[in-house]
matplotlib code that plots the C-alpha trace (Angstrom):
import matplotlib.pyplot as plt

x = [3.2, 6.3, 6.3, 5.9, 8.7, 9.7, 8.8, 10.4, 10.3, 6.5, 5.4, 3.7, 3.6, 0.8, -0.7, -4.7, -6.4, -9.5, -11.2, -14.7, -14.4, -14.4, -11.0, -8.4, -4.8, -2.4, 0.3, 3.5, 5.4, 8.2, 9.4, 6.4, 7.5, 4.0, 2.0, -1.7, -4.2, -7.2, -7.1, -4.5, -7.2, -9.8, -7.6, -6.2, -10.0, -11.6, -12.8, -12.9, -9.5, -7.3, -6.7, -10.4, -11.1, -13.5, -10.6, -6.9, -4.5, -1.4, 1.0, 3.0, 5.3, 3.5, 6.2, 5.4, 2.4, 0.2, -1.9, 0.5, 1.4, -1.4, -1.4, 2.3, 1.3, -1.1, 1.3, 4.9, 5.0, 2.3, 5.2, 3.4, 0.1, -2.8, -3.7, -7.5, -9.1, -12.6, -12.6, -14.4, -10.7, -11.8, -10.2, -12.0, -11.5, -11.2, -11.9, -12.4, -11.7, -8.9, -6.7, -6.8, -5.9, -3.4, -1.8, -1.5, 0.2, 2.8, 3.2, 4.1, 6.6, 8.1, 7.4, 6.3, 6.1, 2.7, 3.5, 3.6, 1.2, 2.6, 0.1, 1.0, -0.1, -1.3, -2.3, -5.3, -7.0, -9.4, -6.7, -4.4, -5.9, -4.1, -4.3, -3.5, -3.1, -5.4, -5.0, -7.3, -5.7, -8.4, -7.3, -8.7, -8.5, -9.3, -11.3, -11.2, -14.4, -17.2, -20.6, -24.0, -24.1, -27.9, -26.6, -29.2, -32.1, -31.8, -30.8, -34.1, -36.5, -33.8, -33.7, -32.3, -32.5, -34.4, -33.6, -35.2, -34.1, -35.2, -38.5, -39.7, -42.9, -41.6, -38.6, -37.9, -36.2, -32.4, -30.3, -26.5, -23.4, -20.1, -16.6, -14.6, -16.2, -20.2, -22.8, -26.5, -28.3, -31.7, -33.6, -35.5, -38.6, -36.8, -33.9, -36.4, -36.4, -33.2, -32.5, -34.7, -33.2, -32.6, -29.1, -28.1, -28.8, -27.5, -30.0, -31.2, -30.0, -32.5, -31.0, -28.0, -25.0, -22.4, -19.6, -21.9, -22.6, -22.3, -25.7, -26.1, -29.3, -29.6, -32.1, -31.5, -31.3, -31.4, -28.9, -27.7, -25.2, -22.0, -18.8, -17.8, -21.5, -24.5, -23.8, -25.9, -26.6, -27.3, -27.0, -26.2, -25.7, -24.2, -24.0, -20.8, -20.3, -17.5, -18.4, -21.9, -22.7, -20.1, -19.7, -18.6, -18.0, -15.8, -16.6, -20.0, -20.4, -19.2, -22.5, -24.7, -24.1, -23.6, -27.1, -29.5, -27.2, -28.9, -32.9, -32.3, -31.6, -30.1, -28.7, -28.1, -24.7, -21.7, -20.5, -22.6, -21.8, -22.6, -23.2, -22.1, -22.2, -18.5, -18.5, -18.8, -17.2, -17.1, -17.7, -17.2, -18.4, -15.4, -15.6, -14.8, -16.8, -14.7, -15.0, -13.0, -13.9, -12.3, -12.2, -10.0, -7.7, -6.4, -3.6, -4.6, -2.1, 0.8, 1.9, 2.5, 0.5, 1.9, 1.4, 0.7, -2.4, -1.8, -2.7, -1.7, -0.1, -1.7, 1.8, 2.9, 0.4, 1.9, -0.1, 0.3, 1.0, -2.2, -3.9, -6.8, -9.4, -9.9, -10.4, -13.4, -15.7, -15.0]
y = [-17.2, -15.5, -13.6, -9.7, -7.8, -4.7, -1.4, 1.5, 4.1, 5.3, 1.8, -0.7, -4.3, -6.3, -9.6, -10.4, -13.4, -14.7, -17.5, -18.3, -14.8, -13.2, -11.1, -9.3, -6.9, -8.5, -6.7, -7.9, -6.0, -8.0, -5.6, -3.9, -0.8, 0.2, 2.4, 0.9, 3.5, 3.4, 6.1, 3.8, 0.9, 2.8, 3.2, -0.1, -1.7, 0.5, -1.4, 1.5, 3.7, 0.8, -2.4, -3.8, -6.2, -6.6, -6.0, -5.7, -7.8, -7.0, -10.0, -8.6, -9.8, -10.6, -8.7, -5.8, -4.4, -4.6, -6.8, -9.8, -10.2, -12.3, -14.2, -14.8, -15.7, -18.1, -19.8, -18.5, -20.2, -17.7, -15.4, -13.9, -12.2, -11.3, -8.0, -7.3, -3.8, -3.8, -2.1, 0.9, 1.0, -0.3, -3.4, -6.4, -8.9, -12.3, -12.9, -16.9, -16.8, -14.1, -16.8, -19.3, -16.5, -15.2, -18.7, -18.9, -15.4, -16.8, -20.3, -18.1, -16.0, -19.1, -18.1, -21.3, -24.6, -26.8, -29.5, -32.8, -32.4, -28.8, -26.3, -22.6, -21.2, -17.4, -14.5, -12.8, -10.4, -13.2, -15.1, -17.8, -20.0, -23.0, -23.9, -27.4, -28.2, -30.6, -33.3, -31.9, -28.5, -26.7, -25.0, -26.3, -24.0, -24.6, -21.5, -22.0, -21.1, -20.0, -19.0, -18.3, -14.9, -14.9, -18.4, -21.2, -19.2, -17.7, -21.4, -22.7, -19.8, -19.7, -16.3, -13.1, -10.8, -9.0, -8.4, -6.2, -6.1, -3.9, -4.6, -6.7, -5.7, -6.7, -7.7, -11.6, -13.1, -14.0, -15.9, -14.0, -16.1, -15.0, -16.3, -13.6, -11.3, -11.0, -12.4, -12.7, -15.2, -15.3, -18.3, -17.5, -20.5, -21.4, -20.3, -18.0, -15.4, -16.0, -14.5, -12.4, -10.3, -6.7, -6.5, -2.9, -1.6, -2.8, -5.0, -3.6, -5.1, -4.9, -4.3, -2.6, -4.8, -2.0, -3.0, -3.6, -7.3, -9.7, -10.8, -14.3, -15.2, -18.7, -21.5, -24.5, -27.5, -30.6, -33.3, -35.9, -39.1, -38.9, -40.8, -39.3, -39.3, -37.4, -33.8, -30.8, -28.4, -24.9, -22.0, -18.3, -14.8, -12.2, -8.6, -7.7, -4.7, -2.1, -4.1, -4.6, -7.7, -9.8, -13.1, -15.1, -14.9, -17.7, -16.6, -15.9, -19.7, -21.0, -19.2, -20.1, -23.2, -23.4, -21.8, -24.1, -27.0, -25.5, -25.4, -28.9, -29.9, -33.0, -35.2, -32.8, -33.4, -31.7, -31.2, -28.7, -27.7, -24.2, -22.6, -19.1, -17.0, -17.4, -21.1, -24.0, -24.1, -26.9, -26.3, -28.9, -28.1, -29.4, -31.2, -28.6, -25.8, -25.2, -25.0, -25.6, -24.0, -25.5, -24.3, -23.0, -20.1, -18.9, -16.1, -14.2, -11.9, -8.9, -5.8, -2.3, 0.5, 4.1, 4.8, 8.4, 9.8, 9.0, 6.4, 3.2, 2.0, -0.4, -1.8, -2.6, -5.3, -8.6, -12.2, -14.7, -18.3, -20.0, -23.2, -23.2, -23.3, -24.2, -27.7, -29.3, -29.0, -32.3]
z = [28.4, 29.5, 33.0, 32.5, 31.6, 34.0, 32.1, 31.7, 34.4, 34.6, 33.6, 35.7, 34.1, 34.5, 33.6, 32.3, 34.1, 34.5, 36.8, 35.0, 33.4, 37.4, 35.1, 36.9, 36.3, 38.6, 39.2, 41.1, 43.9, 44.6, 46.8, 48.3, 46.9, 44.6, 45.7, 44.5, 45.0, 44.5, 41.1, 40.1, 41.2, 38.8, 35.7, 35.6, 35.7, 33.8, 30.6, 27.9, 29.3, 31.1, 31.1, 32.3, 35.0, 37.7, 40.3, 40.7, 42.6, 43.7, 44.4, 47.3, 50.1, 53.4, 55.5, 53.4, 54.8, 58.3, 57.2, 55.9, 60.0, 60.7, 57.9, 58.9, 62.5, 61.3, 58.6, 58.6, 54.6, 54.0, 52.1, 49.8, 50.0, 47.7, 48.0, 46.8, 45.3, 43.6, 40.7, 42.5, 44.2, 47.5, 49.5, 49.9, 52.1, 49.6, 46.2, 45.6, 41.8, 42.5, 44.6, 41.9, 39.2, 41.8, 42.1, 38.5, 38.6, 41.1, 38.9, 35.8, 38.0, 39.4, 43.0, 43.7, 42.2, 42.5, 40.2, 42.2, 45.1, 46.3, 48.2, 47.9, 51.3, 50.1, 52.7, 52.3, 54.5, 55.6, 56.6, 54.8, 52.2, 50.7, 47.1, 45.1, 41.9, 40.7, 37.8, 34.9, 36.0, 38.4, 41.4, 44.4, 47.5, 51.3, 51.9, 55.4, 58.1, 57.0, 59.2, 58.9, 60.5, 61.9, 63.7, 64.1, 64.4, 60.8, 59.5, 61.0, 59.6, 56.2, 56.8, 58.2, 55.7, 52.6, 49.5, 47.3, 43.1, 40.4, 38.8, 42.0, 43.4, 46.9, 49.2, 48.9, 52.3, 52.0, 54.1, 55.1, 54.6, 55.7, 54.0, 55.3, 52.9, 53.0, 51.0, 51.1, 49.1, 47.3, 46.2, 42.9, 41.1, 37.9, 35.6, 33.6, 36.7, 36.8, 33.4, 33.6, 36.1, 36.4, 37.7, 36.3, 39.8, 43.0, 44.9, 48.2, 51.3, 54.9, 57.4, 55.4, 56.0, 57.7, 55.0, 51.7, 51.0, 47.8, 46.7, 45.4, 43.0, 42.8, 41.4, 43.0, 40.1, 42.4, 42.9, 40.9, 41.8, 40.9, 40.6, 44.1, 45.6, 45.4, 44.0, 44.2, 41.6, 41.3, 38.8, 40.1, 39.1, 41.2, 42.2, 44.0, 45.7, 44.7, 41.3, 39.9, 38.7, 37.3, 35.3, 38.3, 42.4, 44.1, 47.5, 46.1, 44.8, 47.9, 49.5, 47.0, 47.9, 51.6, 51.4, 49.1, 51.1, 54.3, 52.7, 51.9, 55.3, 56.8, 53.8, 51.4, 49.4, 50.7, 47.0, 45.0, 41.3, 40.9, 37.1, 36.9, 33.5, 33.2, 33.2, 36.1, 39.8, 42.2, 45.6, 48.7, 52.5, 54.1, 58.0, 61.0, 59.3, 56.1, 52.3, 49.5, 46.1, 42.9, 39.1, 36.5, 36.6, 32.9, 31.8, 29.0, 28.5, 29.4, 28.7, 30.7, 31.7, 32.6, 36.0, 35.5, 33.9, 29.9, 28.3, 28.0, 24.7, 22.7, 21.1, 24.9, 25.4, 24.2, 23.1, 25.7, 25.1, 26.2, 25.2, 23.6, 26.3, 30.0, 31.4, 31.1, 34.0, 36.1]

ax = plt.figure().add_subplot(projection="3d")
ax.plot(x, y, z, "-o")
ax.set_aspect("equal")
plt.show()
């Protein structure tokens, strides 16, 4: 696949990509001259009138706006930055899947170069997170600090929150994870709830995080040995806010599995395979209170979209060149 062409005047170019079928427009702003806005946010996302995706990110200088300084103060290689918007149009801190798609993005524009052991350092509003390459092709990225919010008190009871979903007769008790972006996961009995589940309606959060909150269903599967140690396992679906529920959450894995690693208490594997609708992700709790989240990141295709209110042309989009599946699941 070719890097996107620049469109005429009027015309924004974009690329498809998808990590796990999490799908995203990314758009690059080389110059941090677009001005993304949240209508603009809405008709690029929306699935029946634009383009489609469960967000949009722009790829954007870090210089360009306020909030690339810290990311530059905390890593002056952190040039370029991944700007976030849901597909309701608001920001969002981080989007797990959304830096390994947006490091594909910056592969195919040859803004950086990760063949050989290279780490792109990438700004995000939850600070600068640092992405390898790794041999079957997965992304691996050090998602840096992550905390339970309720502190040890919540860890020891497992929870600090309650969740209530549609078609439950009452509130089941969740435990909050932070990853620079909110989450609150929910144990469920067996896979059967699991797909049973009535996610057409956001679940309701007590007490109501102040900025919204991901919420993470999850079965726990048990743990296996593998040829690095004993791995967990665990299979999730998710309801992310600004969204609805979507085929995969990388922060939202990386929750899901810091959570059930915490209700299985002292021995439990630091390395958790987490099954998502869209496919597999591999998450690793990381020593000094980090996390690194690793899975595939794939370019579907590019084409342009008018930037004012008609609509997009069919003929613009063109075929990418793209093998004929992601890796394998390691």
């Amino acid at each position: 696949m070719t890097a996107p062409a620049t469109g005429a005047p009027g015309e924004l170019s974009f690329v498809k990509g998808h990590g796990t079928r999490n799908d995203f427009v990314l758009v690059a702003d080389l110059d941090g001259s677009l001005d993304l806005t949240p209508e603009l946010v809405r008709r690029l996302a929306d699935r029946r009138s634009g383009v489609g995706g469960d967000g949009v990110i722009r790829l954007v200088p870090s210089a360009s706006l306020p909030e690339g300084a810290p990311a530059l103060a905390e890593d002056p290689s952190a040039v370029w930055f991944m700007d976030y918007r849901n597909a309701d149009g608001s920001v969002a801190e981080m989007c797990g899947n959304g830096v390994r798609v947006c490091t594909a993005f910056a592969e195919l524009l040859d803004l950086v170069d990760l063949t050989g052991g290279g780490t792109l350092a990438l700004g995000t509003r939850a600070g600068v997170k640092r992405v390898v390459r790794e041999p079957n092709g997965w992304y691996a990225v050090d998602m840096g600090p992550w905390t339970f919010p309720g502190g040890d008190d919540a860890v020891g009871r497992g929870a600090d929150a309650q969740v209530a979903v549609q078609g439950w007769r009452t509130a089941r008790p969740a435990l909050s994870v932070d990853l620079g972006n909110p989450h609150t996961v929910v144990a469920l009995a067996d896979t059967q709830e699991l797909e049973e589940l009535d996610l057409s309606v956001a679940p309701q959060v007590q007490p109501v995080p102040a900025h919204g909150t991901n919420v993470e269903l999850v079965v726990p599967l048990g743990e296996e040995d593998g040829p690095d140690g004993r791995v967990g396992r665990v299979r999730m679906r998710v309801f992310e806010r600004g969204v609805g529920e979507t085929e995969s959450c990388g922060t939202g894995t990386c929750a899901a599995a810091l959570a059930v690693r915490a209700w299985a208490g002292p021995g439990a594997p630091d390395t958790w395979l987490v099954d998502v609708p869209g496919g597999t992700l591999r998450v690793r709790a990381l020593p000094g209170g980090r996390v690194e989240l690793a899975g595939p990141a794939e370019l579907v295709y590019a084409g342009r979209f008018p930037a004012g209110g008609e609509a997009p042309d069919a003929r613009a989009l063109v075929p990418a060149d793209v093998s004929a599946g992601a890796p394998a699941a390691p």
